[in-house]
C-alpha positions as CSV (number, residue, x, y, z in Angstrom):
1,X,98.5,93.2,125.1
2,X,99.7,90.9,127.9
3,X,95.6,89.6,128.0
4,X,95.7,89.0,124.3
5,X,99.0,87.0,124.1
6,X,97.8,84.8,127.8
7,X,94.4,84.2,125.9
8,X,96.4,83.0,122.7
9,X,95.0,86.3,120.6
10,X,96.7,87.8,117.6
11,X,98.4,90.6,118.4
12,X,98.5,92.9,115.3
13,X,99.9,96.1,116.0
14,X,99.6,98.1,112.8
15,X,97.1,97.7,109.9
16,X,100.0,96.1,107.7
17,X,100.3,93.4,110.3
18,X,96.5,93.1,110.2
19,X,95.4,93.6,106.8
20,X,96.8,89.6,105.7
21,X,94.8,87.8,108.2
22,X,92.1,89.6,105.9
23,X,91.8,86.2,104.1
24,X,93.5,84.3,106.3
25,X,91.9,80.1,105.7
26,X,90.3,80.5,109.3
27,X,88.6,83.9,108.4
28,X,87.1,83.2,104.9
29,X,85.9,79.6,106.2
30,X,84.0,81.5,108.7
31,X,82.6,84.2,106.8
32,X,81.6,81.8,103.9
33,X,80.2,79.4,106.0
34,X,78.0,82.4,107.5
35,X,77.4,83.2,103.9
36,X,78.8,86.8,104.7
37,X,81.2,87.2,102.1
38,X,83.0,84.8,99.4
39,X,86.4,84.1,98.8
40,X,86.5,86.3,95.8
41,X,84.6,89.6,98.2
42,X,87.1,89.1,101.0
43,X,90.0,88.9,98.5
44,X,89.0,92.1,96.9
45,X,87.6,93.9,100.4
46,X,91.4,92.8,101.3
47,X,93.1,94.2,98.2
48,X,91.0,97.2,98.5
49,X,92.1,98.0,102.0
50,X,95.9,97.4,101.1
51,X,95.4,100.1,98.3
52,X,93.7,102.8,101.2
53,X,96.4,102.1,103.7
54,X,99.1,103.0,101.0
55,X,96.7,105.9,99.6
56,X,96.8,107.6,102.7
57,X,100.3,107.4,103.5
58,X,101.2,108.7,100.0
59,X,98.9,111.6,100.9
60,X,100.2,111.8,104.7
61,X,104.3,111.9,103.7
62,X,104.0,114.2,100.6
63,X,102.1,116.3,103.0
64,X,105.2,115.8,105.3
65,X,107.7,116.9,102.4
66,X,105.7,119.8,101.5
67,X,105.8,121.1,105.5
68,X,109.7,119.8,105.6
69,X,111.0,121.6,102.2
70,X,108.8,125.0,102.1
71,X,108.3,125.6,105.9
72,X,110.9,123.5,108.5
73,X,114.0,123.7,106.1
74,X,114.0,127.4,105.4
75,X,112.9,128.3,108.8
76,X,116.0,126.4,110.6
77,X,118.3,127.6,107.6
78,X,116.9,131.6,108.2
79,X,117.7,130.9,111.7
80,X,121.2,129.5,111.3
81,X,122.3,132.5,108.7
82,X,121.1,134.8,111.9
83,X,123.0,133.2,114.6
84,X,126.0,133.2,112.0
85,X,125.2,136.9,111.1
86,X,124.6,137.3,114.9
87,X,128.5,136.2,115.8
88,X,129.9,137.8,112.9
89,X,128.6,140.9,113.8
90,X,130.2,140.7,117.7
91,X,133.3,142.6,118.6
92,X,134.0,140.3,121.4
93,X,135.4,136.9,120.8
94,X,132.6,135.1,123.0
95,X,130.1,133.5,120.6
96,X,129.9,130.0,121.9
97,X,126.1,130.1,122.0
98,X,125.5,131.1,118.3
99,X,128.3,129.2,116.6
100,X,127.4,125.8,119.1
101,X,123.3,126.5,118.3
102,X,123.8,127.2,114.4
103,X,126.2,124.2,114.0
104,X,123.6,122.2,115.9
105,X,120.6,123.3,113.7
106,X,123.0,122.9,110.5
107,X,123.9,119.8,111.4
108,X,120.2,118.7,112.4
109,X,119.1,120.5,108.6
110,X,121.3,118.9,106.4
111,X,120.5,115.3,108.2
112,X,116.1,116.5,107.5
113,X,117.6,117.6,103.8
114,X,119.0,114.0,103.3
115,X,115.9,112.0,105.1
116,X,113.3,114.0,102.3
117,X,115.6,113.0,99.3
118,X,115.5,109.5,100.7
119,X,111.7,109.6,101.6
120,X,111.0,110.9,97.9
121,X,113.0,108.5,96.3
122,X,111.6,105.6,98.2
123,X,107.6,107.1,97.5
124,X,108.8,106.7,93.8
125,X,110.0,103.4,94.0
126,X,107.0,101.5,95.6
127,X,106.3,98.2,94.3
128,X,102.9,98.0,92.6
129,X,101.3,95.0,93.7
130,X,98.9,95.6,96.9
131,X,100.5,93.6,99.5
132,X,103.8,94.4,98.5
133,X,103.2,98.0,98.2
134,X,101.5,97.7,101.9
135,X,105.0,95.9,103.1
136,X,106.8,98.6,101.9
137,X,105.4,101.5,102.6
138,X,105.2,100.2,106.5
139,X,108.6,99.1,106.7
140,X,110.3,101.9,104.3
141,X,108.1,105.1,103.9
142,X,107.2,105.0,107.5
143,X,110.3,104.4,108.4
144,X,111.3,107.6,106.3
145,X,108.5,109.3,107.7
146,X,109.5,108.8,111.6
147,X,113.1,110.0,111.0
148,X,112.0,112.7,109.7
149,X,109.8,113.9,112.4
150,X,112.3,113.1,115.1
151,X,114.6,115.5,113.0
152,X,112.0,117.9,113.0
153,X,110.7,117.8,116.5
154,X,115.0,118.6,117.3
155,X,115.1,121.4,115.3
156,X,111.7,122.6,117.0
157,X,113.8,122.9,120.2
158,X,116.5,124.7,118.9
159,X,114.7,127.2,116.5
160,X,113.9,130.4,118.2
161,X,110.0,131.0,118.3
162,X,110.0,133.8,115.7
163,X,111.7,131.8,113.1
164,X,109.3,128.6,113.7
165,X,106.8,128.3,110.9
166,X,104.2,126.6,113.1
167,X,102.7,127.3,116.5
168,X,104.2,125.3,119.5
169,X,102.2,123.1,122.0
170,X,102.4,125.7,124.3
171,X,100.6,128.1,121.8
172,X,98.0,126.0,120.7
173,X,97.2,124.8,124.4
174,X,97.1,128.5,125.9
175,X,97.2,131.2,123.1
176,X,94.4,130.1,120.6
């Protein structure tokens, strides 16, 4: 990065910051010059490229919901109820580690509940048009999208194994 910006290079770090200089003046002179493309195939190469990028990311955080509402949010919520259960069940009055871990986890849940309602509600309210739709789903849906997985990847700390819906590094690197 520090090469490209001494050398005077663009530095596009994401496909929405890329996709636009698709048909930037520069670009289209070159490639018509070169009789590669025309205005009209780089325009619609452009658009098309746009509409892939959102495609994707459609398919990539409804994906995401799916794993959050039928596998995550159960599995944390199944493992709250048994550290409650777990305390209420205890004769002596030292329960610090289930009430402290199950407030944590509810806590951490209800923020991942509130992050899918918003990341639905923003996948339905997408613009239309290809480069605004491309604008928005990098700025809002990803945005959406990385909350959620840093709520996610906290609740996979605090979840006992047995409750977690999906194997852990550790089982994938060793076990499989």
């Amino acid at each position: 990065l520090q090469e490209a910006a001494r050398r005077g290079l663009a530095n596009l770090t994401s496909t929405a910051d890329a996709l636009p200089a698709y048909t930037a003046e520069k670009n289209v002179a070159l490639f018509t010059r070169h009789g590669v493309f025309t205005r009209e195939e780089m325009a619609a190469r452009q658009e098309i490229h746009m509409e892939n990028y959102c495609h994707m990311l459609s398919i990539e955080a409804n994906t995401m919901l799916d794993m959050l509402r039928r596998d995550i949010l159960p599995a944390a919520s199944a493992y709250a109820g048994a550290l409650n259960r777990r305390a209420l069940g205890r004769t002596s009055s030292s329960c610090r580690y289930e009430n402290a871990t199950a407030a944590r986890v509810s806590d951490r849940t209800d923020a991942l509940l509130a992050v899918c309602d918003k990341l639905e509600e923003d996948l339905k309210a997408a613009p239309g048009e290809a480069e605004a739709r491309m604008t928005y789903f990098h700025g809002v849906v990803l945005e959406d999208m990385t909350a959620a997985r840093t709520l996610a990847d906290q609740l996979e700390t605090l979840v006992e194994r047995t409750f977690w819906p999906f194997p852990s590094y550790s089982d994938i690197l060793f076990y499989m």
